[in-house]
N, C-alpha and C positions, 0 to 999 in steps of 0.2 A: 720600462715605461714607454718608451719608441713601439716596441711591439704591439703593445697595451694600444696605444693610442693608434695604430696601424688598423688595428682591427675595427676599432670601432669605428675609426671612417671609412675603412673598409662595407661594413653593419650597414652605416649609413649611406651609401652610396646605392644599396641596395634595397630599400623601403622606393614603395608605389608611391609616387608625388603628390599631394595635396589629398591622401585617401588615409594616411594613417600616421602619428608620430612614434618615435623608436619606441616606446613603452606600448602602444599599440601594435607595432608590429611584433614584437614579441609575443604580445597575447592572442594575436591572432595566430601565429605559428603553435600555440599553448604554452607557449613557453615560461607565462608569468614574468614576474618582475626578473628573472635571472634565467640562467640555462638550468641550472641547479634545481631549480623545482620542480623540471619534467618528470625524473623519476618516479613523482608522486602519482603520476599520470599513467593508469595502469588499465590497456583496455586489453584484456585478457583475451584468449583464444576462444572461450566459450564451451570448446569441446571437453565433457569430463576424459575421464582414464580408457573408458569402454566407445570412446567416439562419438557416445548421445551429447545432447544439446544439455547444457547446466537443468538442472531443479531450481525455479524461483517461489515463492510465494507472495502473495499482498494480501491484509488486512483492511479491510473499509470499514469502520463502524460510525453509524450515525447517531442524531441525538433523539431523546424522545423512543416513541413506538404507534404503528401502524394500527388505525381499528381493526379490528379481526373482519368487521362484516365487509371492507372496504378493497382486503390484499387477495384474504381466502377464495381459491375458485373451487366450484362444486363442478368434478367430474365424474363420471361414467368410468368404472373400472374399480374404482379406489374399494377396497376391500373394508368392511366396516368388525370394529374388533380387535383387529392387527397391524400390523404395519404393511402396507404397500404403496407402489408404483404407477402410474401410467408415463406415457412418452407424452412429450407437447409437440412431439412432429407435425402431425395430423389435425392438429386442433386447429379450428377459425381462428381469426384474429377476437370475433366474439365473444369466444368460450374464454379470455383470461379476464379476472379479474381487475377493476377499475385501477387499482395500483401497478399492478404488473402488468396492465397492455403496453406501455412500453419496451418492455422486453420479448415482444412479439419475433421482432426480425435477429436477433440474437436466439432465437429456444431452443435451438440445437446446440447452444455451447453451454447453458445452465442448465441448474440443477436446483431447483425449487425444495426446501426443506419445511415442509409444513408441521407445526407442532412439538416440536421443539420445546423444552425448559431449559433456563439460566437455573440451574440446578446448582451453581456452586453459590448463586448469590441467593435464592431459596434459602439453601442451608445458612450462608449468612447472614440471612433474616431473622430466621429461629434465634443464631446468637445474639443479636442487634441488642444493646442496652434499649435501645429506642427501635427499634421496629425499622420498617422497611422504608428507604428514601434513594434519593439517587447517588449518596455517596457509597451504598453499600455493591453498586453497579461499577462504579468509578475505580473501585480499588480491587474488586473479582472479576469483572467482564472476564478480561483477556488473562487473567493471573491463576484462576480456578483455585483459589486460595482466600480461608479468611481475609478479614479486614483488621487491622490494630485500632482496636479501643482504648488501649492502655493511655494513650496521647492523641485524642481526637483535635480535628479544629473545626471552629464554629463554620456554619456558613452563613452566608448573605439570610438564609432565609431563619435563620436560628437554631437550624437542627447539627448534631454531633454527627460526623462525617471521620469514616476511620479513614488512615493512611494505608495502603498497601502493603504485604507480609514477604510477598515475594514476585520474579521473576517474571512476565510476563511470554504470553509464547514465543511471542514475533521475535522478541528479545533472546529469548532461548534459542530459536534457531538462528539466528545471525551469528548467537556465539559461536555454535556447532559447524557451520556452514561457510564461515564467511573464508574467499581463499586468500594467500597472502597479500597483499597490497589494495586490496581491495575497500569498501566502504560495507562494516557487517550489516549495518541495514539503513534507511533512510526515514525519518519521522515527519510526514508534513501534512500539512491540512489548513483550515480556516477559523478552527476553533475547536475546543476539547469542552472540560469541565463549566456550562456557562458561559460561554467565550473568557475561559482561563487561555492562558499561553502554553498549556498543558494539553497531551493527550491520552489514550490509553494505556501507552503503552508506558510499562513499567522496566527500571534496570535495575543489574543484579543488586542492587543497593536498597532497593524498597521503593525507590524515589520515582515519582513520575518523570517521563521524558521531553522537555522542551518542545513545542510545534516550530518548525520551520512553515514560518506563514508562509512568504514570500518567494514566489517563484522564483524572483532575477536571483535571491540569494541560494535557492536550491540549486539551482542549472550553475552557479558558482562554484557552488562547493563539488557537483559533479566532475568539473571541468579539471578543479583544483591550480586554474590557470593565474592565477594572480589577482585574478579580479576582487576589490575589495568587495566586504559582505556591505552592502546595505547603498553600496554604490552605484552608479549609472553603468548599464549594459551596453555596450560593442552596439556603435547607431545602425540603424537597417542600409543596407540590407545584414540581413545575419551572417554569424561568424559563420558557418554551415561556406552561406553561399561569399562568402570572401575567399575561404578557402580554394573552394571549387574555383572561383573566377582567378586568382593569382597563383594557382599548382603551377602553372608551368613558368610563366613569367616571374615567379619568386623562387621558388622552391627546387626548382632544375636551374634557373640561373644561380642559385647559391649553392649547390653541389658542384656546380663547375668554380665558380670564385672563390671558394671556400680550399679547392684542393690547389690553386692558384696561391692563397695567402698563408697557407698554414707552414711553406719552407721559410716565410718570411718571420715566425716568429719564437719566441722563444719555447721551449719543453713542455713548461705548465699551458701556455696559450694554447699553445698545439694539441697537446693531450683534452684541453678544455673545449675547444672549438671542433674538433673531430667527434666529441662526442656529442656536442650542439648540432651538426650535421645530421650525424645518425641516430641522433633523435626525430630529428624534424622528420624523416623519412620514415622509420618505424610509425612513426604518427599519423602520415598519412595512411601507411599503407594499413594500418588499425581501424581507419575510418571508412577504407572500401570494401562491400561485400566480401568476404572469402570463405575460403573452403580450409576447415581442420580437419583434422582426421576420417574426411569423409561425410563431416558435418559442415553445409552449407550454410554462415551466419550470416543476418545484417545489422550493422550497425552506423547508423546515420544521427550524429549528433548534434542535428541541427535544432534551433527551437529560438520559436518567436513567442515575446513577452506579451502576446496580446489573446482576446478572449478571457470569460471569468478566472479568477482563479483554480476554482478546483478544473476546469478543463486544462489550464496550464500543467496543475498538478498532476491529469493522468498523461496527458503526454511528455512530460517529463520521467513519469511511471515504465510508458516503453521503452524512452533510449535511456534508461541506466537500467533496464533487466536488457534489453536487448545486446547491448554495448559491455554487459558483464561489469559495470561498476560496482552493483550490488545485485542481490539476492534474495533483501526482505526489503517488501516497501510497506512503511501504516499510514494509511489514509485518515484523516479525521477530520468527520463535515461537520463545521459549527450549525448549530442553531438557525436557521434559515430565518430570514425575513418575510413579513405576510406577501409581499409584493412577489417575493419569489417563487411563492406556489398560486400567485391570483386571489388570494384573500383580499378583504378589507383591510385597509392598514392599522395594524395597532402593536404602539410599542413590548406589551408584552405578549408573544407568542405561548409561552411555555405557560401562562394562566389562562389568557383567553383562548386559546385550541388545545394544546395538548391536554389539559386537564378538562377541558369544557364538558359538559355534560348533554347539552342541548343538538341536536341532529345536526344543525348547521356547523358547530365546533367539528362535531364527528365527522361532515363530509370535508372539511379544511384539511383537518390532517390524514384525511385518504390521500386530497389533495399533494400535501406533504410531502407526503412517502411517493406519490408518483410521481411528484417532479425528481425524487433520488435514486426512482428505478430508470426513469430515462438517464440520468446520471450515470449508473451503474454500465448500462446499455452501451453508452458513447466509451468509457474505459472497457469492457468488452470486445468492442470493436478494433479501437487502436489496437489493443496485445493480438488482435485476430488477424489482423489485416499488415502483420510482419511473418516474412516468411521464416523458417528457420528448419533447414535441416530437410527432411522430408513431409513437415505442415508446417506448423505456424508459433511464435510465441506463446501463445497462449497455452498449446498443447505442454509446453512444459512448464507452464504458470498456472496455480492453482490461486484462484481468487476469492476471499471469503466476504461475504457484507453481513455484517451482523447490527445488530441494532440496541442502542444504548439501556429499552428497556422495552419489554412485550405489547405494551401499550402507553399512552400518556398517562393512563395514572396507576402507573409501578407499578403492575403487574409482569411478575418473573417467567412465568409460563404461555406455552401457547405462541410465542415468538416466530419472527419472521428473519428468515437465515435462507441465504444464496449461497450456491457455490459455481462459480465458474470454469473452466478449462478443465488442467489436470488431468486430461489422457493420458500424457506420459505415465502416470503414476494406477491408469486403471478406474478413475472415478467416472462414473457413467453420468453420461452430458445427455441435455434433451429427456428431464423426466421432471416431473410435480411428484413429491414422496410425502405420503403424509402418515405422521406417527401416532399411534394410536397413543390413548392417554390412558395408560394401565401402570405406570411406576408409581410406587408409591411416593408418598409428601414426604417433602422431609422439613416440613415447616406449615403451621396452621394458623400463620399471622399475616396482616396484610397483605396481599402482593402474591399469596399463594393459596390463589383461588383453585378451587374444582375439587373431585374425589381422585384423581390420578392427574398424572404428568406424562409428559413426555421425555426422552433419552435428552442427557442436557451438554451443552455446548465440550465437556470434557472428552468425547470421541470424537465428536470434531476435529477437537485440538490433537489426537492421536491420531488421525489421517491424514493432517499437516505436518507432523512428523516423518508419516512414512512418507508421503510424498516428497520429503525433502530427504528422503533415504538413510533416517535416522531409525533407527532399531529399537525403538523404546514404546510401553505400550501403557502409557499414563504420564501424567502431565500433574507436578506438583500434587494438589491432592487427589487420592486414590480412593478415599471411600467419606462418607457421609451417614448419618442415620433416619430411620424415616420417624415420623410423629408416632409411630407404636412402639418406635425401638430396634426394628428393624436395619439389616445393614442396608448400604445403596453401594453398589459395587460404579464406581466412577473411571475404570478403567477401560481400554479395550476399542475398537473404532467404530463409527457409527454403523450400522444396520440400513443397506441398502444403496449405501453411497457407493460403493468400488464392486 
């Protein structure tokens, strides 16, 4: 007990005066409530087996869809018939369409995928007891897999809404991916399902996965430092900059008083507090730029609680790929408010624009979608603007935005799909690809307008694979039928991405 208590006013002699109480100063060392919970605290070297920088991935998907006349830009080059390319290097700021001039000063890191079909939720139309609606998106988006009809539930608006069958990607690779003590992937956003607490992504269970709304509780859980969920965050200035400001006068003065007090106590203290030392120091030096195998990281986990949410969300996005806490990040943008794209205000977005039929509805939700390309643009940048290795975060993050449905009123095809980074992995940056609509339907009900399609979001999902250096070349379902009967072969990677 003498020792016990040795220590602790040992501890206490050692906190910054009138800046932090002992439960504070623990947390800001990361230490949490006890010594004992650092371990959980696992800021990996980043470098894989071969020396490169980890494979990360992020999923952004939004709610609603883009009018075609509003995102599509008509270029010079694009091959009519086929699938082809042009580069956005050299284009005006001009030349992009009202949605995506935003992404003007980023077009060398994306990759514009024009034409595109939600082909797995097409096919899940065809099954639908009831035809096409948004829960038939809800449960295939990111799953490429029917929907469970067996046990639907109603929704708000009265229609049968299946449950999910299987696995979603994001989910899939975090199982595949995720290294030992790590976090296999992170779920957060502002809203899923209708502003459900739910978002796309599905686990191996069938079951959707919970949103972490909440930035202060994200940058918590990243930290795993003690901080209660739903609690008051560390007062400014930021943990980041506490650190930095008290390294020397805490953290070097308790490696000296530390090797001072540990002859004073007994086996277990000693055994205890040695290792509370050489944590705190691991920790630090996990928090300074370094060099692994050759591979230069940074990881800076600083982060202030202020600015909208989803801007919290993507800079929290960089320092847990950056910092290696995880690997798979899903993004999920709720339903936006009129005010947030400069509308008129009216309580129901999702009837008065996205369904609207009237020109002014149609330029609203251009509107929409470009206030979530500038969105996209600013998370772009963060992963761009971290160095790592010999270029940048980003080069080894492949970032996808897909959109909850092809337009506001449910159509499956023709969709609006980004991909961003992903050098590491070969995906060519700085092009508008647009696919010709020659695949056959494989559904002639709602929502599966036109005489041909486009390659649909399942090679996608096999290029997110290989980018994440899984060896598999299909993604739950493999094939579908078209409206003659015909097979649709759903495997294989997209055509002209890599």
């Amino acid at each position: 007990m003498k020792s016990r208590n040795a220590m602790n006013e040992r501890l206490k002699s050692l906190m910054p005066k009138d800046r932090l109480s002992r439960r504070r100063f623990l947390r800001f060392l990361g230490l949490g409530t006890a010594a004992a919970a650092l371990p959980s605290v696992r800021w990996r070297s980043g470098a894989s087996a071969s020396g490169e920088c980890p494979r990360r991935v992020v999923f952004m998907v939004t709610q609603h869809g883009p009018p075609p006349r509003h995102w599509k830009m008509n270029l010079d080059g694009l091959p009519g018939g086929r699938d082809g390319s042009v580069a956005l290097r050299d284009l005006d700021r001009g030349e992009f369409s009202r949605v995506l001039e935003p992404l003007y000063d980023v077009r060398e890191n994306i990759h514009v995928l024009d034409g595109m079909s939600m082909m797995a939720c097409m096919a899940a139309a065809g099954e639908s007891p009831q035809g096409n609606n948004h829960g038939i998106s809800w449960a295939t988006l990111l799953t490429n897999a029917p929907g469970n009809y067996d046990d639907p539930f109603i929704g708000g608006d009265g229609n049968i809404h299946p449950y999910p069958t299987a696995i979603s990607i994001d989910q899939y690779i975090a199982q595949r991916v995720a290294p030992e003590g790590a976090l296999p992937s992170v779920v957060w956003g502002t809203g899923g399902r209708f502003g459900s607490v739910d978002g796309s992504s599905v686990g191996p269970d069938g079951r959707w996965i919970p949103l972490n709304t909440e930035p202060r509780n994200a940058f918590a859980r990243l930290m795993e430092n003690g901080l209660d969920v739903g609690g008051p965050m560390p007062p400014t200035p930021s943990r980041a900059d506490l650190i930095a400001a008290q390294r020397a006068s805490v953290l070097d003065l308790a490696s000296a008083e530390y090797d001072q007090l540990l002859p004073q106590l007994g086996a277990e203290d000693r055994e205890r507090l040695a290792r509370h030392r050489d944590e705190i120091r691991a920790l630090e030096r996990r928090w300074a730029p370094r060099e692994e195998g050759g591979t230069v990281l940074s990881c800076n986990p600083e982060f202030s609680p202020t600015g909208d949410r989803i801007d919290q969300f993507f800079r929290l996005t960089a320092l847990a790929l950056s910092c290696d806490v995880t690997r798979v990040v899903s993004l999920n943008i709720g339903e936006l408010a009129a005010t947030d794209f400069g509308a008129p205000p009216r309580d129901d977005v999702h009837h008065a624009y996205a369904h609207g039929d009237s020109d002014e509805a149609i330029r609203q939700m251009g509107e929409y979608y470009r206030h979530h390309a500038g969105q996209f643009a600013t998370l772009v940048r963060y992963l761009r603007d971290i160095p790592e290795g010999e270029g940048t975060l980003l080069d080894s993050t492949m970032v996808v935005w897909i959109s909850e449905l092809a337009t506001g009123h449910h159509n499956f095809n023709d969709c609006l799909t980004l991909v961003a980074g992903g050098a590491a992995s070969g995906i060519r940056q700085g092009q508008y690809t647009r696919f010709a609509q020659n695949r056959p339907l494989p559904c002639n009900r709602y929502g599966c307008d036109g005489d041909g399609i486009g390659p649909g979001h399942s090679h996608l999902f096999v290029d997110a694979l290989h980018h994440m250096e899984i060896d598999e070349d299909s993604f739950n379902r493999t094939r579908t039928r078209a409206v003659d009967g015909a097979g649709i072969d759903l495997t294989g990677s997209l055509p002209l991405l890599t």
